[in-house]
C-alpha positions in Angstrom: 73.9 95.0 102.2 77.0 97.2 101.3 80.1 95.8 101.8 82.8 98.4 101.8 86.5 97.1 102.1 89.1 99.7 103.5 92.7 98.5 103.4 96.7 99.8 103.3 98.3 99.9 100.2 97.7 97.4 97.4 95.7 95.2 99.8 91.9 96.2 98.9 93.1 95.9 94.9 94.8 92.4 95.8 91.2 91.4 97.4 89.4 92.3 94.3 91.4 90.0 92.0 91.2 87.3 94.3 87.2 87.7 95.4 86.7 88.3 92.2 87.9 84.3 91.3 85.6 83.3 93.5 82.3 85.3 93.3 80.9 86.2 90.1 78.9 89.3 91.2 81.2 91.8 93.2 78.4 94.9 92.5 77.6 94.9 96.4 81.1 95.4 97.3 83.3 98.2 97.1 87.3 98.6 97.4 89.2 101.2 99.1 92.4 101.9 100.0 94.7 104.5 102.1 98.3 105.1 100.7 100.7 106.4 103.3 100.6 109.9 101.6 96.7 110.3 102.0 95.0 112.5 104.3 93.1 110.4 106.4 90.9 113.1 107.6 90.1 113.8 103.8 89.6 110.1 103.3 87.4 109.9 106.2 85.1 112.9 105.2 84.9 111.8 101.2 83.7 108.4 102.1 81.3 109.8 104.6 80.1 112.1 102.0 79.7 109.0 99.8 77.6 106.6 101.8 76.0 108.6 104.1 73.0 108.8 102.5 73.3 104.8 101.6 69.3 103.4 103.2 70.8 99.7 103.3 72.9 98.0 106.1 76.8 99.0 105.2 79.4 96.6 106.3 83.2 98.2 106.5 85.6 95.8 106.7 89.1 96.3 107.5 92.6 95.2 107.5 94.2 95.6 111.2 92.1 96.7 113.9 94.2 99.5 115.4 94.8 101.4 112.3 94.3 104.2 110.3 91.3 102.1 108.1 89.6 100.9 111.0 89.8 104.6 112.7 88.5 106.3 109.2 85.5 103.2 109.5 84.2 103.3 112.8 83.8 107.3 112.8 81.7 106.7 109.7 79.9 103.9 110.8 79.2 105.6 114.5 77.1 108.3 112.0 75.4 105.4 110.0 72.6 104.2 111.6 72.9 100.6 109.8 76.4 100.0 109.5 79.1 97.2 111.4 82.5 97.3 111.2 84.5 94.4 111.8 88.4 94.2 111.2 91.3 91.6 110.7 89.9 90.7 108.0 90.8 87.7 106.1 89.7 85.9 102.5 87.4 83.1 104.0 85.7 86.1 106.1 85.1 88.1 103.0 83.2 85.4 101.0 81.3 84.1 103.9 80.0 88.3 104.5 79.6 88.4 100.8 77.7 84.7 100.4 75.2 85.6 103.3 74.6 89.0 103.3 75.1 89.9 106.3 77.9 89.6 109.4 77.7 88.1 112.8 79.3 86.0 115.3 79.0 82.6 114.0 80.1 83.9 110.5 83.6 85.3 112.8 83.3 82.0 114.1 83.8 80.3 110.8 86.3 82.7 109.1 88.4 82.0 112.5 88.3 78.3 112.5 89.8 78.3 109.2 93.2 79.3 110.5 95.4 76.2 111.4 98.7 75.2 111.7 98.9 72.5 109.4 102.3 71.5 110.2 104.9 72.9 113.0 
């Protein structure tokens, strides 16, 4: 499993540092990010050009769901024959995809449950 991270701005750099505290072997996961001055249609056809001839199950995983990065990712992965994309992403989602290999419900499921008010 590819795990392909597509943010704004200084976010997908900001998730590096941090995942990188965490897991020792980042080589499966990759770190991209749209400026506001980029082309997304050039984005969009350079990281097709890039993985699609990728054999193994590509995850894309993105910062807000309507958005320019989760546009650019689902018209890749609707080419890809194994490829997800799943968006909102948060930290706890990103080392649970990472730690198991894969992404499903129950893994949503557990990134989710980790949001709580702790005090109001």
């Amino acid at each position: 499993m590819l795990l392909v991270i597509l943010t704004h701005g200084a976010l997908a750099q900001a998730y590096k540092e941090v995942l990188g505290n965490f897991i020792a072997d980042l080589s499966r996961v990759e770190f991209h990010a749209i400026e506001e001055q980029d082309n997304i249609e050039t984005i969009f056809v350079e990281l097709y050009e890039k993985y699609k001839t990728i054999q193994e199950e590509i995850i894309f995983a993105t910062d807000i769901t309507i958005s320019s990065s989760s546009n650019i990712a689902y018209r890749i992965a609707k080419k890809l024959e194994k490829s997800k994309v799943v968006t909102g992403i948060n930290l706890m989602l990103l080392i649970q995809i990472i730690e198991c290999g894969y992404i499903n419900n129950e893994i949503v499921d557990l990134a989710r449950n980790e949001i709580k008010i702790i005090k109001e």
